[in-house]
N, C-alpha and C positions, 0 to 999 in steps of 0.2 A: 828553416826551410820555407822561408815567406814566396818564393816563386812558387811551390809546391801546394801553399797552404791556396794562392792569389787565385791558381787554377782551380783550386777545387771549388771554391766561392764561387766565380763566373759560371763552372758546370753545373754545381747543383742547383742556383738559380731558375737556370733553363730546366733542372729535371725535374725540381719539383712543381713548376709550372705546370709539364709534360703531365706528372703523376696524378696533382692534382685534377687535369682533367680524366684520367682513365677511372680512378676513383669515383669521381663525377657522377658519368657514364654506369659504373655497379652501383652506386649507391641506390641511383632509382631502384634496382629492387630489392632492398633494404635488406642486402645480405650483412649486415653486422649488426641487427637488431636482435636482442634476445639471445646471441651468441657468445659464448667464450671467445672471447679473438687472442691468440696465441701469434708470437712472432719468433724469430729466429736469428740470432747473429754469427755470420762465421764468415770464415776468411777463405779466398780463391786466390789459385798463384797461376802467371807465365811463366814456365822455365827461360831462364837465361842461362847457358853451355857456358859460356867462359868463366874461369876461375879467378879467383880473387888474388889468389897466393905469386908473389913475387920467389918465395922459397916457404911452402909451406913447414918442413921439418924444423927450418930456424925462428918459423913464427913473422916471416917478414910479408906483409901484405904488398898490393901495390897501391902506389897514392892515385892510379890516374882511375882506379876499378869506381863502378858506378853509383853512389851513395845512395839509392833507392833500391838496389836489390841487395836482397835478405835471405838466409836460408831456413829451410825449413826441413820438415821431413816428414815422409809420404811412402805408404805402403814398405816402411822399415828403412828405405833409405835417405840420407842426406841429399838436399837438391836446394838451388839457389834460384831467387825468380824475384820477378813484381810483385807487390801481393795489393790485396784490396779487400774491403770489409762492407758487406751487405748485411741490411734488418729486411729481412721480407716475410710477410704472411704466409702461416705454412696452417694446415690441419683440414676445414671442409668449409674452406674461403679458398677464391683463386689465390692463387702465389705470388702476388704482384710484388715486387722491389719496392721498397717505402725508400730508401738511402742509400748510399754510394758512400765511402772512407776510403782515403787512401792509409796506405799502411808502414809503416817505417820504423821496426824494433832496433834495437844492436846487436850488431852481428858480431861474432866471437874475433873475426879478423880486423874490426875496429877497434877504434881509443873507445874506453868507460865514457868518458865526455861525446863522444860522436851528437849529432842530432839525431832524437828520434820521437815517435808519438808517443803518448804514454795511454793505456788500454783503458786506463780509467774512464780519460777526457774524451777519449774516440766513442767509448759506447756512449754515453753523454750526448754524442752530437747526433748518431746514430737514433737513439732514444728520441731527442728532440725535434728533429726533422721528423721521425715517424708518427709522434704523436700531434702533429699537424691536420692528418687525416682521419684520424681513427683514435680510439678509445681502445690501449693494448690493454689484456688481463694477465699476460705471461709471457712472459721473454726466455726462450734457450739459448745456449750457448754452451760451445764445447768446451774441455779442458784450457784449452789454449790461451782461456780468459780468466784461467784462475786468477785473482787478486781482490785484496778486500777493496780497494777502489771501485773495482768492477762490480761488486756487490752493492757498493755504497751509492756508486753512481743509478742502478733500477732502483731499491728501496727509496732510493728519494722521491723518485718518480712514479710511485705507488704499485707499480705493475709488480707480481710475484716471480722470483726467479726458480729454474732449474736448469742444475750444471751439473756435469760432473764433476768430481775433485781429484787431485793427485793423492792418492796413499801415504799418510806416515805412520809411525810406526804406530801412535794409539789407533788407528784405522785399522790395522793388523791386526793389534789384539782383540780389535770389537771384533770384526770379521772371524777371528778364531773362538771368540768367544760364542758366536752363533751356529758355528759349526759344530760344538761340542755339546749345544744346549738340546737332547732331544726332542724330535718335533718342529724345530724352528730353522728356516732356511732366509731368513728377513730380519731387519732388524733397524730399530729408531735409535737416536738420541737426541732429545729434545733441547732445545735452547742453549742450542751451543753460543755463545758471544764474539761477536764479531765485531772490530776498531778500526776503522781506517787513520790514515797518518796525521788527517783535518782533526781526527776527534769523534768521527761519528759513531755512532755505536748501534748495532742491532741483533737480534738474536736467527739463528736459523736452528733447520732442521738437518741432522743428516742421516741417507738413508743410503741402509747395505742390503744390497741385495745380489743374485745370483744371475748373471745377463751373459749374453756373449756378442758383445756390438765391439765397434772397433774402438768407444770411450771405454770401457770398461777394465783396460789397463790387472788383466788376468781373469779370471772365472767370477769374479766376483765385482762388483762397480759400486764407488759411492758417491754419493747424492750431497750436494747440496741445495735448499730452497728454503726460501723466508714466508713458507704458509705459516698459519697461524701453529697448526698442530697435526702432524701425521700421523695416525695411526695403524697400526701392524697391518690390520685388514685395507688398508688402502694405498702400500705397498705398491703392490702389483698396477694397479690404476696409474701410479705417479712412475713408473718406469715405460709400463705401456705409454703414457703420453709423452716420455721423451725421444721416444722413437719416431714419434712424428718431426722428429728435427731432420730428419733424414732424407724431407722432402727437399731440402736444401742442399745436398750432393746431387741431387738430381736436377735442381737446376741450372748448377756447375756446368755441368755437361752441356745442357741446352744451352745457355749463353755462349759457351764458347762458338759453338755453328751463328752467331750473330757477329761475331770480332771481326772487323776489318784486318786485313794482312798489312803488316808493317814490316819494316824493317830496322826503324826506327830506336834508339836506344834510351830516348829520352822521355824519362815517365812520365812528361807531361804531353806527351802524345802518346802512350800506351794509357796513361787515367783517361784521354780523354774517348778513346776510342771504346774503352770496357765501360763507360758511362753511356756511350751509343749504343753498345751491346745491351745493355740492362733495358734501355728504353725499347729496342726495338725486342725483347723480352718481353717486355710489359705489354707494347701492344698483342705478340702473338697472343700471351694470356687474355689480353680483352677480347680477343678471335672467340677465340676456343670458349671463352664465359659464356660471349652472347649466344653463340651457335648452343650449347647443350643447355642454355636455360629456355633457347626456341625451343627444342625437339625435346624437352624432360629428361635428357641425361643426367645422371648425376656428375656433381660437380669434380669429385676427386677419380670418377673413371677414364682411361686414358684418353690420351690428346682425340678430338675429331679431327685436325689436321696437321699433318710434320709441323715441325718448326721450317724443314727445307722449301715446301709445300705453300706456307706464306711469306720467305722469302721471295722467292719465286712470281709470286701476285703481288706482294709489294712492290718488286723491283718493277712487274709493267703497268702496273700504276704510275710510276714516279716517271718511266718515261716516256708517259705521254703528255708530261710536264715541262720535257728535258727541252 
């Protein structure tokens, strides 16, 4: 996908230029001093309505359907779209976008061999571009990234991870086995071993506990994270802190009110316009920073102005430009 790859080179250039100055701009009040800095990776889709299948029942695709969109599934159902992968600052630091990835797994209606990214080398890049600015302590990320790559890839890069994981069946029994343990609704197991396909090797932690978030894949969620050692009593802390991943649906939402309307079907004008979207993200976030560190707001209490609100003064701004 070298056109694919060429675009994305050219845009984040210009983004982390962009970023680099908004960063800039917070740093003077030295909000990352003395702090835990946590960050967040997860993936956002456009829907795309037309269907892949030339004759689905016999398995036959069509050759002309669009090699960048990918399906996925969302509030229980199957749906096909663009997708794209953000690292941004989440917990009691503004929420700014560190990074932009475009996204391209294989889809069930492609060849094995199709082109696609692989999750490992994305958070890598992800990773890399964000720790440009900033010094992470923690990286989340949802199911979605389960793989030891993706493990391999933060352990390298020293920041601690926490993820959920998929269920297998020893998951089961531990989970049953805490159920039946009176008194214990929680539960560790320590240095489980982890190998990626390079060789690499590291130990984590995984932890069960009792949650009802949309990772949690039944009444009960497991953990992965490569802290040194979790203890039973400190459970509850490492579950409460991954709910702070959450702030990253929510600014799902907000970005999308920054998208230009397209029509467009080619990803390399929907990457470039979600990469405009995230910047002009960033700035409302620098809005909202500056304004409640003038007036002593706290940082994570809601917006002092819409996103629609600085749309709006942006746009007569610019055309007094025009």
């Amino acid at each position: 996908m070298p056109a694919i790859t060429e675009i994305r080179d050219t845009l984040m250039d210009s983004f982390e230029s962009a970023t680099d100055h908004i960063l800039g701009t917070i740093r003077d009040d030295d909000p990352f001093d003395d702090r835990h800095v946590t960050a967040a990776i997860g993936i956002t889709y456009e829907r795309f309505w037309p269907t892949p299948w030339e004759n689905k029942d016999e398995g036959v695709a069509k050759s002309t359907f669009l090699p960048m969109v990918s399906g996925y599934k969302h509030d229980g159902e199957v749906k096909r779209g663009y997708k794209y992968a953000i690292i941004t600052l989440v917990g009691d630091v503004a929420p700014i976008i560190l990074a932009v990835e475009p996204i391209k797994p294989n889809s069930v209606w492609e060849n094995k061999d199709a082109a696609s990214y692989a999750k490992g080398e994305l958070v890598a890049r992800l990773l890399n571009q964000a720790q440009q600015y900033v010094d992470i302590d923690e990286v989340m990320f949802g199911r979605g990234f389960h793989s030891y790559e993706v493990y391999t890839a933060v352990d390298e890069r020293y920041p601690t991870y926490l993820a959920p994981v998929p269920k297998y069946a020893d998951d089961l029994d531990a989970i049953e086995d805490i159920k039946s343990t009176e008194g214990a609704d929680a539960g560790v197991i320590h240095d489980v071993p982890f190998r990626s396909d390079d060789g690499y090797r590291h130990s984590a932690e995984y932890v069960y506990a009792p949650v009802d978030t949309d990772d949690a894949d039944g009444n009960y969620g497991a953990y992965s994270t490569n802290r040194d050692h979790v203890a039973p009593e400190e459970i509850d802390s490492v579950i409460n802190e991954y709910n702070r991943r959450r702030d990253i649906e929510n600014q799902y939402k907000s970005i999308e009110e920054f998208l230009p309307r397209t029509s467009s079907t080619d990803y390399r004008v929907r990457l470039c316009n979600f990469v405009l979207a995230s910047l002009l993200y960033n700035l409302w976030q620098l809005t909202d920073y500056l304004i409640k560190v003038g007036v002593g707001e706290p940082i994570r209490s809601p917006p002092v102005i819409s996103a629609n609100t600085f749309v709006r003064a942006l746009g007569d701004f610019l055309r007094r430009y025009d």
